[in-house]
C-alpha positions in Angstrom: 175.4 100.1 12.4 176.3 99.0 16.2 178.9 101.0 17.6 181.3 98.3 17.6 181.1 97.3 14.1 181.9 101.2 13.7 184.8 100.8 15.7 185.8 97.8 14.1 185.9 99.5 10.4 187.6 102.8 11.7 190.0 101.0 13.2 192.8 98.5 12.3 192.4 95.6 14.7 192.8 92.4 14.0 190.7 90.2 13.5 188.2 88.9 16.6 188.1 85.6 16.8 185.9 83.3 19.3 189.2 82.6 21.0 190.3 86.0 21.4 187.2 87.7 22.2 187.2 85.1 25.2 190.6 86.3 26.2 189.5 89.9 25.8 186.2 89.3 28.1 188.8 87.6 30.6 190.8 90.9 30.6 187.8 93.4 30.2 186.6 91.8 33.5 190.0 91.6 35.5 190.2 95.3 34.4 186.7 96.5 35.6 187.2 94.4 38.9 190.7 96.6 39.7 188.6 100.0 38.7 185.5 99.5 40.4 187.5 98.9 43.0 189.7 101.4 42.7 186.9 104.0 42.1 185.1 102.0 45.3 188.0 103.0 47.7 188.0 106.5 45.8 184.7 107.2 46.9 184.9 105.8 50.6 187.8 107.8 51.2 186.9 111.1 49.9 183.4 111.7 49.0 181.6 108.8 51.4 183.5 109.6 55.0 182.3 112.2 57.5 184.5 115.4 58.5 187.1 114.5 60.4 185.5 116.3 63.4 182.3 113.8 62.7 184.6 110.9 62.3 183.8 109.0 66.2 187.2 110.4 66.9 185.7 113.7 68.6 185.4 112.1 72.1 189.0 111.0 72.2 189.9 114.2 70.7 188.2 116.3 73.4 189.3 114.0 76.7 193.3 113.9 75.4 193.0 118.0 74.2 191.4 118.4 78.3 194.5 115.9 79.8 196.8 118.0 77.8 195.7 121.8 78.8 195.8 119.9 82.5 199.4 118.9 82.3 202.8 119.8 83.1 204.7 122.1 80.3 207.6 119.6 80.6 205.0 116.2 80.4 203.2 117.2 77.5 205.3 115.9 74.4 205.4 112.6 76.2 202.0 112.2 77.5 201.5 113.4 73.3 203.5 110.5 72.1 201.3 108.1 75.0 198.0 109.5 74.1 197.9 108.4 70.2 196.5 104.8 69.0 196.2 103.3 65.6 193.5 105.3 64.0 195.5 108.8 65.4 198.5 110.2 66.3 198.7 113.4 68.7 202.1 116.0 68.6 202.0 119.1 71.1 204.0 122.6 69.9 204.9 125.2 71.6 204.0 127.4 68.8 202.0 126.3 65.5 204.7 127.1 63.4 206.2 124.2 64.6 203.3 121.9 63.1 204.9 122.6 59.9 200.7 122.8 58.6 199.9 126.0 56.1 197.8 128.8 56.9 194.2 128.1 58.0 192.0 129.3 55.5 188.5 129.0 57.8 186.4 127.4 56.1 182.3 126.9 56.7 182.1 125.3 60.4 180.9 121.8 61.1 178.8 121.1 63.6 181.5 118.7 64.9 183.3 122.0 66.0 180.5 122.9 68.1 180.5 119.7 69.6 184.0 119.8 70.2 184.1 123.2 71.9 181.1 121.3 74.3 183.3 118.8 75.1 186.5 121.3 75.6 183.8 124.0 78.2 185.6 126.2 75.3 183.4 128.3 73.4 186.4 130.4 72.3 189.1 128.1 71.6 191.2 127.9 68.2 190.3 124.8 65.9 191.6 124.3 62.4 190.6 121.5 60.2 193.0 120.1 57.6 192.5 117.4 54.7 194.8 116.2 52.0 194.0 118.5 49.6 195.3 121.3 52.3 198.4 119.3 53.3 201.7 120.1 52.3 202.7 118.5 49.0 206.3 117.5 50.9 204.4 115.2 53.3 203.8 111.7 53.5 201.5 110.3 54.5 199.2 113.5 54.2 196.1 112.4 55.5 194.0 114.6 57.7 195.3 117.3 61.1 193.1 118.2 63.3 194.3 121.6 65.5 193.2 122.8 68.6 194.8 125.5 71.2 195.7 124.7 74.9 194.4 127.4 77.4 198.5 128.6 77.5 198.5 129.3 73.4 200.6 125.8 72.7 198.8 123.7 70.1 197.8 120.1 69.6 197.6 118.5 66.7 195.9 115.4 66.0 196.7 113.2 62.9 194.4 111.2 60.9 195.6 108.9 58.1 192.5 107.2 57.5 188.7 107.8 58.7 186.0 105.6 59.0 183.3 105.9 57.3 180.9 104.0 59.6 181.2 100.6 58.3 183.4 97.9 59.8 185.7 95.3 57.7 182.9 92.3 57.0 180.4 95.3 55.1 183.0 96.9 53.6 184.1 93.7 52.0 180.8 92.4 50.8 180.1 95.6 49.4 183.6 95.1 47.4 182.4 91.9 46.8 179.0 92.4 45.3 180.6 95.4 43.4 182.9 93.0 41.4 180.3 90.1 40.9 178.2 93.1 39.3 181.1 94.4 37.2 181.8 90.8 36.0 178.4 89.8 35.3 177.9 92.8 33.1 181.0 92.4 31.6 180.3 88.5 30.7 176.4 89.4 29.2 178.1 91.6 27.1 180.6 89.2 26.1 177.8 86.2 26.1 175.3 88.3 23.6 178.0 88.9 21.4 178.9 85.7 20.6 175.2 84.6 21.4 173.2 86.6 19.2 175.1 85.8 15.7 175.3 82.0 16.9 171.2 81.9 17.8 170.7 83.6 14.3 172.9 81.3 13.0 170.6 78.2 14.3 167.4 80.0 13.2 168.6 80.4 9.5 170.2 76.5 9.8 166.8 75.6 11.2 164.9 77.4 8.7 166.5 76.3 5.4 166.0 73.0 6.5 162.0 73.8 6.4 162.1 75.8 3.6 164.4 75.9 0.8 163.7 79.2 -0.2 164.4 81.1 3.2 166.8 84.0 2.8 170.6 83.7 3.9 171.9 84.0 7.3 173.5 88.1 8.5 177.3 87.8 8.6 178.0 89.1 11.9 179.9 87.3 14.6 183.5 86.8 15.2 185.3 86.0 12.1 185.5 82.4 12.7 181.7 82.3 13.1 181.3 84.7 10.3 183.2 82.3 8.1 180.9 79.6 9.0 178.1 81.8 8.3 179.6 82.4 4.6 180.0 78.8 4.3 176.4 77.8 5.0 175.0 80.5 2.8 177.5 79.6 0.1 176.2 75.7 0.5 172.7 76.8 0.7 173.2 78.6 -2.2 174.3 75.8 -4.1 171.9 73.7 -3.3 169.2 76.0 -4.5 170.7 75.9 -7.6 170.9 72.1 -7.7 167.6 71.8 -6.9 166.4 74.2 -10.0 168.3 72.6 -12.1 167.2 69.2 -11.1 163.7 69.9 -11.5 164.5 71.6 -14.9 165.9 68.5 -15.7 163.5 66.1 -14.4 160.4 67.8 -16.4 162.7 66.8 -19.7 163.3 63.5 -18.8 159.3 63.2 -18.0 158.6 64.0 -21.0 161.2 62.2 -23.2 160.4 59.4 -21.5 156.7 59.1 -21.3 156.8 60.1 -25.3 158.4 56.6 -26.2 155.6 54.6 -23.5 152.7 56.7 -25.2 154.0 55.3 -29.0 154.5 52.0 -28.0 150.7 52.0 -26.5 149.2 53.3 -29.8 151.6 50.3 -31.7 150.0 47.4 -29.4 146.9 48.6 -30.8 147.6 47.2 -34.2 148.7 43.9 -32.9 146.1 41.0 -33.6 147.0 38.9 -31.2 144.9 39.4 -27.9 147.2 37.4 -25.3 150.9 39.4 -26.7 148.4 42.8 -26.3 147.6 42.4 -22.8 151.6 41.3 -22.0 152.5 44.5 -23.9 150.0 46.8 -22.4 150.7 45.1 -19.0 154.5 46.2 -19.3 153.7 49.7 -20.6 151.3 49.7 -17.5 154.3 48.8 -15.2 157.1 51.1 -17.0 154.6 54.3 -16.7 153.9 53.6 -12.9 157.4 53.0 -12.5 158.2 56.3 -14.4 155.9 57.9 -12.7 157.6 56.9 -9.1 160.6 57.3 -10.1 160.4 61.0 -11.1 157.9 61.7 -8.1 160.4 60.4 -5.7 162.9 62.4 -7.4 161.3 65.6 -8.0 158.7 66.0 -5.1 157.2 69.3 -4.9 156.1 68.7 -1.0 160.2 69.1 -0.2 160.4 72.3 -2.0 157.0 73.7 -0.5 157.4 76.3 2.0 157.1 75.8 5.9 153.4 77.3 7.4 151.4 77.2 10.1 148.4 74.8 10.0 146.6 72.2 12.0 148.3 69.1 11.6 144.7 67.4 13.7 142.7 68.5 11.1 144.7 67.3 8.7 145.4 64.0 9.9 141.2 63.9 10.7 140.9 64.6 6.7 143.0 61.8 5.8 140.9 59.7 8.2 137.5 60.4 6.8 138.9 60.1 3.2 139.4 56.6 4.0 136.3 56.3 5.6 134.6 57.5 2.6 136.4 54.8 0.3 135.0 52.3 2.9 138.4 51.7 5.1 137.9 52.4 8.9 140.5 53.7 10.1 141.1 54.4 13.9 142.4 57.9 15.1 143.3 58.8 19.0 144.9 62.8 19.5 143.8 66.0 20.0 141.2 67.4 17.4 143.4 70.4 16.9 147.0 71.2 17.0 149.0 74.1 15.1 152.1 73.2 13.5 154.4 74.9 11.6 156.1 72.8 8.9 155.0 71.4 5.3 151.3 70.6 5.4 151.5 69.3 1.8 154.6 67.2 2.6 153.7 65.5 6.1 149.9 64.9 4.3 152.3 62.7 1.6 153.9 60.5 4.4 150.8 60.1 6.2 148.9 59.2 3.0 151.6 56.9 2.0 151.7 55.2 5.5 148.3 54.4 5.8 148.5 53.2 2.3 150.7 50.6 3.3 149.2 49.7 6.6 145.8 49.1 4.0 147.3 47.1 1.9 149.4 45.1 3.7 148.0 45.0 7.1 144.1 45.4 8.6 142.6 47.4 11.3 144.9 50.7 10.2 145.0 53.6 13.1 146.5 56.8 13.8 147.7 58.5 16.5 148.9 61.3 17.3 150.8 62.6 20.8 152.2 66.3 21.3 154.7 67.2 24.1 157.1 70.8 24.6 159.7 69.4 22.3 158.1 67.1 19.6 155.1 66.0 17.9 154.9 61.9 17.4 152.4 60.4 14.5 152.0 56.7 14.8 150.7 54.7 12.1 149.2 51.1 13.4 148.1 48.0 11.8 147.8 44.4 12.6 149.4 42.9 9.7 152.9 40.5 9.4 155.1 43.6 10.4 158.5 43.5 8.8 161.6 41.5 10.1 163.9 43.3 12.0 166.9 43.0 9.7 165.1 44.7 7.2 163.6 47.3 9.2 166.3 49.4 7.5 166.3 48.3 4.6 163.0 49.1 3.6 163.8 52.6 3.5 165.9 51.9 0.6 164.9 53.1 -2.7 163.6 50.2 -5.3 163.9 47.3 -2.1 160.5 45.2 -1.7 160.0 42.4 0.6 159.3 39.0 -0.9 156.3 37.6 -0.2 154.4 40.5 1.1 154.9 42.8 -1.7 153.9 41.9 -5.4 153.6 44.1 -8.4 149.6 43.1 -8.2 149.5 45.3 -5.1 151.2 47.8 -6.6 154.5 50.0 -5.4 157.7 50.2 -7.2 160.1 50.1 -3.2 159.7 54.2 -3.2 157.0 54.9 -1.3 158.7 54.7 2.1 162.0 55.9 1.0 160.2 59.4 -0.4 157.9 59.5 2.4 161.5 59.4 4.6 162.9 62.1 3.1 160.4 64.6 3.1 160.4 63.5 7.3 164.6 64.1 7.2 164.0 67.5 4.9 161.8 68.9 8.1 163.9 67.8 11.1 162.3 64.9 12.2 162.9 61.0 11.7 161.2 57.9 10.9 161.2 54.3 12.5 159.5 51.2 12.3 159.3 48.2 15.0 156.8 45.7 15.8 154.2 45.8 17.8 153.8 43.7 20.9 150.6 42.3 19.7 151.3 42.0 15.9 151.6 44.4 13.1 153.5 47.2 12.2 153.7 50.7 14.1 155.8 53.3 11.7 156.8 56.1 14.5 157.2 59.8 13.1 158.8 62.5 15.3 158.3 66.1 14.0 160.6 69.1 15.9 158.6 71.6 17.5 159.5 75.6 16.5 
């Protein structure tokens, strides 16, 4: 169990919906852009800045501390007050009481204070070093003091509210800047695998049912919105297994009911003298039992509920060629030799079988072909017969329909051959077409999905 589902039981939240988890990722990431930057200025201006006696500021320390110890008693507050800028402020005292700064508690020595003394020709002299954390609680701002003592025993003291820690404005920023696209980023991955992972699962068990009837129900995870359409699929799929075992239940009573009373009537003609109302009779039984036949073929159809495998749909289409070939019909096949496909090898063998059925029958010079890109398969069944008339193109794939004139009961076919061979096409995510061809005949396009 994922740590959030944890939460989710041990907890009484409400329910997360796709709508509020995308208001809750729109917060989550306005709140980690304020901490990370928080936590960025945290760092710069503690942990990430030099001493304050390795700041840059040393140089202007050392040449105002010199002016000072050179000046006038009486000039020194105001040349103080002169000698400050933006990044510092000086004060000079009389005594260091007067600082109003605590104790100095020495602490381990920079090498800043070595530098300093350099820069002062004191080797002796009196610095003390101050951050916040030493700075009277009562003072604001508290920043950073720097102290040093004149020649005379007075004492200077330098105030620092900020330092720099070596990087001007432009960095600074695109470091802020790159720290919040990071912070976002993560925060909208999290947010996009949520929802993506229960919606991709959900469109792999969608997929998958529609190969194979049997496949096993979709994980309820997800938002609850998704989870409820989750529910609802697996309650439909559900549903329709049952249909579909109770519809072949069904179908192998009717078969057998009805082929009983065809079988009786068969043995009856035999006892009837006349030769002529025989052959009539037996030529009717003849018709009802194909039509039977069709009938619960079309509506029973093993191939739909046969499960999706991998096999190799060129082969198979190169076995249906040479079977023809062996009953004397040449028929033409261009596409690779080999291809592996996962779907219903049984079912697609039906619609190719049926297809060139018809292009034998009703056309001549039957082909195949077969084309393979990233995101489909195509089969292409040829032949140079009448074709079929546009405004019934549709038709066609209506069960019991036959077109006058090129379809007789002689020939054979009840009008469900292309409506069967249709559906088990619709059953594995493709589609079926038919136009005609530029220079005569019939071409009846398949399109399979790949994955």
């Amino acid at each position: 169990m994922s740590w959030l589902a944890w939460a989710r039981r041990a907890l009484p939240w409400p329910r997360i919906t796709i709508a509020r988890w995308i208001a809750l990722t729109t917060l989550a990431a306005m709140l980690s852009l304020l901490l990370l930057k928080g936590l960025f200025s945290l760092v710069m201006s503690v942990w990430a800045q030099p001493p304050l006696l390795e700041s840059g500021l040393i140089e202007k320390f050392a040449t105002v501390t010199r002016m000072l110890d050179a000046a006038p008693v009486a000039q020194r507050t105001t040349l103080a007050s002169a000698a400050g800028d933006a990044s510092y402020r000086v004060q000079w005292f009389r005594q260091r009481d007067e600082s109003g700064l605590p104790a100095w508690v020495e602490k381990d020595s920079h090498k800043g204070a070595a530098i300093l003394r350099e820069l002062l020709h004191r080797q002796q002299v009196q610095i003390e070093v101050f951050g916040p954390e030493d700075m009277p609680a009562q003072s604001a701002p508290r920043g950073y003091a720097l102290l040093i003592q004149l020649s005379d025993g007075s004492w200077l003291q330098f105030h620092v509210l900020d330092r720099s820690w070596g990087l001007d404005e432009l960095p600074r920023n695109v470091i802020v800047l790159v720290l919040m696209m990071v912070s976002s980023l993560a925060v909208a991955w999290f947010a996009a695998r949520y929802l993506a992972d229960p919606l991709e699962r959900f469109t792999v068990g969608a997929r998958r049912f529609g190969k194979d009837f049997n496949a096993p129900p979709i994980p309820v995870v997800g938002p609850h919105d998704l989870r409820q359409a989750i529910l609802a699929f697996n309650a439909t799929q559900a549903q329709l297994k049952h249909f579909i075992d109770d519809r072949t239940q069904m179908l192998a009573a009717i078969s057998h009911d009805l082929r009983a009373p065809l079988t009786r009537m068969r043995l009856r003609g035999e006892f009837i003298e006349d030769a002529e109302l025989q052959a009539k009779l037996f030529k009717d039984v003849d018709e009802m039992q194909a039509m039977v036949d069709a009938a619960l073929q079309f509506f029973r159809d093993d191939a739909r509920l046969e499960q999706a495998t991998a096999f190799d749909l060129g082969g198979l289409l190169l076995t249906a060629v040479d079977d023809y070939k062996d009953a004397g019909v040449d028929v033409g096949y261009s596409g690779p030799q080999r291809y592996v496909y996962v779907g219903r090898p049984i079912g697609i063998k039906r619609v190719v079988v049926n297809l060139l059925d018809n292009a034998v029958k009703y056309g001549r010079e039957p082909a195949i072909q077969l084309t393979v890109d990233a995101e489909q398969i195509v089969i292409r069944v040829l032949d140079r017969g009448p074709g079929i008339a546009e405004h019934l193109q549709e038709q066609v794939f209506e069960p019991y329909f036959r077109i006058e004139g090129s379809r007789n009961k002689d020939t054979g076919g009840v009008g469900l051959g292309l409506p069967a061979a249709r559906a088990i096409v619709l059953e594995q995510g493709g589609s079926m077409t038919l136009s005609n061809r530029p220079v005569g005949g019939l071409e009846v396009k398949v399109t399979l999905p790949v994955g």
